[in-house]
C-alpha positions in Angstrom: 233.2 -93.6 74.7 230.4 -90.8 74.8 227.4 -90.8 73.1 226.8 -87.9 70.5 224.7 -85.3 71.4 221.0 -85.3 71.4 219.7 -83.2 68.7 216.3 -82.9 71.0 218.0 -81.7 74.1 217.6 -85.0 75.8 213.5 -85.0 75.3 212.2 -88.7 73.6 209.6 -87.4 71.0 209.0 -90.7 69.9 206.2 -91.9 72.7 205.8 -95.4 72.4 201.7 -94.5 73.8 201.7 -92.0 70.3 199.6 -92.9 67.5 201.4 -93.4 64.9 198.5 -93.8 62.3 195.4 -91.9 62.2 192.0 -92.8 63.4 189.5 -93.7 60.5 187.4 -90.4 61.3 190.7 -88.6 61.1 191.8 -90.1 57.9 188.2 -90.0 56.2 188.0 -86.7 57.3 191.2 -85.7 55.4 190.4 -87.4 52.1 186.3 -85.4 52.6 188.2 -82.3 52.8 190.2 -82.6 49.8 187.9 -84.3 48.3 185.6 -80.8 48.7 188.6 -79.1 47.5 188.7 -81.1 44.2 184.6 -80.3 44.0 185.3 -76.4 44.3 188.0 -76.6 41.4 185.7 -78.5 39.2 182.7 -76.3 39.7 185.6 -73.5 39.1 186.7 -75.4 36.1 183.1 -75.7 34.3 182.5 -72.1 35.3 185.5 -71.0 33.2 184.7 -73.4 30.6 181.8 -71.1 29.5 183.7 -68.5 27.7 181.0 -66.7 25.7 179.3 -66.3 29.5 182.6 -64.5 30.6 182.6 -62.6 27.7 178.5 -61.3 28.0 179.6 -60.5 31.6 182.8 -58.2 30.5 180.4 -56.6 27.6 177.6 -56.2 29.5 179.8 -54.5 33.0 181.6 -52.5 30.7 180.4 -52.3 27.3 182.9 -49.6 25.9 185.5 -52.3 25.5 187.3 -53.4 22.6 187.2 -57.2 21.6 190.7 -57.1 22.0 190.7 -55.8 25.9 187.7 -57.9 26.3 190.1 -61.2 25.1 192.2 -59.7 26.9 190.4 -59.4 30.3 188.7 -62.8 30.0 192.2 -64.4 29.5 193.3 -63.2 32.4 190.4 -63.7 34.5 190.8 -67.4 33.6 194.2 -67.8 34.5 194.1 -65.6 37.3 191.1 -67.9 38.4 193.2 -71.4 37.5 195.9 -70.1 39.6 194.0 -69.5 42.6 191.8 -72.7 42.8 195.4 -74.7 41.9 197.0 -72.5 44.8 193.9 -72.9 46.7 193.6 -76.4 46.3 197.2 -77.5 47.4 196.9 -75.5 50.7 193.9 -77.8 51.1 195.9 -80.7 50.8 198.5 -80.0 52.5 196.7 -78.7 55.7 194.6 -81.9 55.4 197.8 -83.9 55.4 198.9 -82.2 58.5 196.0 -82.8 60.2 196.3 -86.3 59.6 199.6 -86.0 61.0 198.1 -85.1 64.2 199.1 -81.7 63.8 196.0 -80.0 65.9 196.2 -76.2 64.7 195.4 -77.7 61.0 193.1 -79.9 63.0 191.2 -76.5 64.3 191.6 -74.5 61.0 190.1 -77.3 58.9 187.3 -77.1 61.3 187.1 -73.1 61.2 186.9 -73.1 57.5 184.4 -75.8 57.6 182.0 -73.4 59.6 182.9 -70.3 57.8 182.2 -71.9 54.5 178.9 -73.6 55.6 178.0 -70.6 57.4 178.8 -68.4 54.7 176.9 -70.5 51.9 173.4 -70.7 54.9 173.6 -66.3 55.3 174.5 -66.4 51.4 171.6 -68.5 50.8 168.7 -66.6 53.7 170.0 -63.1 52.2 169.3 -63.9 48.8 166.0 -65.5 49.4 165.2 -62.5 51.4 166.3 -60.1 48.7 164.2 -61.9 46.3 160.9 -61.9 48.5 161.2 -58.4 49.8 162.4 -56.5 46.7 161.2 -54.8 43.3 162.2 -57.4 41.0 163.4 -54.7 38.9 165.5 -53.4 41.5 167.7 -57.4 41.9 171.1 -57.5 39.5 171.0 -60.6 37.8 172.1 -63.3 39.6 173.2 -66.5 37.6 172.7 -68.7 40.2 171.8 -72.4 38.4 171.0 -75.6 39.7 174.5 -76.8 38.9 176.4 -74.1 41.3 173.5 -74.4 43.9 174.6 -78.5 43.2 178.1 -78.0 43.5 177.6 -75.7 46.7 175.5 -78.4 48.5 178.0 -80.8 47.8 180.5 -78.9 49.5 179.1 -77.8 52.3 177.8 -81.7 52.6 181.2 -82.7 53.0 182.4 -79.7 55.5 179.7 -80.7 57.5 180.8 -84.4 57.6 185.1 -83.0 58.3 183.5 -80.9 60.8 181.8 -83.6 62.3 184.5 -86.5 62.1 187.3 -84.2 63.7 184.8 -83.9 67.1 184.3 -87.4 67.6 186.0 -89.0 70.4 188.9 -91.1 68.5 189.2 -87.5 66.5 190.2 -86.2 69.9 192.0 -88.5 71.5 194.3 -88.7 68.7 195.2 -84.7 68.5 195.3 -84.8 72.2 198.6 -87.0 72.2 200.0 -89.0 74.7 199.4 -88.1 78.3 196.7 -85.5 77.9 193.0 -86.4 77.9 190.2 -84.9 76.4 187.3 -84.0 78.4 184.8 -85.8 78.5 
């Protein structure tokens, strides 16, 4: 009697040397990244929440519009808005659960995002501080930039600092590096 056939051609991807659970930096850094996720969508969420501010911002960009296609435009700004963040928020998930699979390409685009978002927020942040010390006053839109988004922002880039961080340390590594392959260093 034969044996089936090998549905893997032969090749035993079940290592016994594999990890098969994550590292703790691995799987904190997972639950920090969705946990920033869940941070955007609630700043995102109180954001919306403040429909007479959407509705000052419509009238005052473009104050020749009806209150109907001013309802109109802020209804569908909002759920525009929900559906990204939700969207936006289950790619975060899921390429946090793949890194915690040991998948290493969501391992490295977790950690590009992280630097592009904490990047991003530090030019954001030098720009308009250098806007606001070099220029007219008169000459700066109005900005509504409160304590809470500059909160919710810190917060963020807090934890994208600490995923970025947890996915270079050496068990972080070792543990995308798989069997039979060693980091350097």
């Amino acid at each position: 009697m034969t044996a089936p056939p090998d549905p893997h051609g032969g090749v035993d991807h079940r290592t016994s040397s594999a990890p098969t659970t994550p590292p703790r930096s691995v799987w904190l850094a997972r639950w920090l990244w969705i946990a920033a996720a869940l941070v955007g969508l609630g700043n995102t969420l109180l954001r919306l929440a403040d429909r007479e501010m959407l509705i000052g911002e419509l009238r005052r960009v473009n104050p020749e519009l009806s209150q109907q296609e001013v309802d109109a435009a802020a209804n569908g700004g909002i759920m525009f808005a929900l559906l990204f963040m939700a969207g936006l928020t289950l790619l975060y998930v899921f390429f946090g659960n793949r890194m915690a699979r040991g998948a290493n390409w969501a391992r490295v685009l977790v950690m590009v995002l992280c630097g592009l978002y904490v990047g991003g927020r530090l030019f954001a942040w030098f720009v308009i501080s250098m806007a606001r010390s070099l220029l007219d006053p008169r000459l700066m839109p109005d900005m509504a930039v409160g304590p809470l988004t500059v909160l919710f922002t810190t917060v963020i880039a807090a934890l994208n600092i600490a995923v970025f961080v947890l996915l270079l340390r050496g068990d972080s590594r070792r543990f995308f590096a798989g069997p039979g392959v060693r980091p350097p260093g």
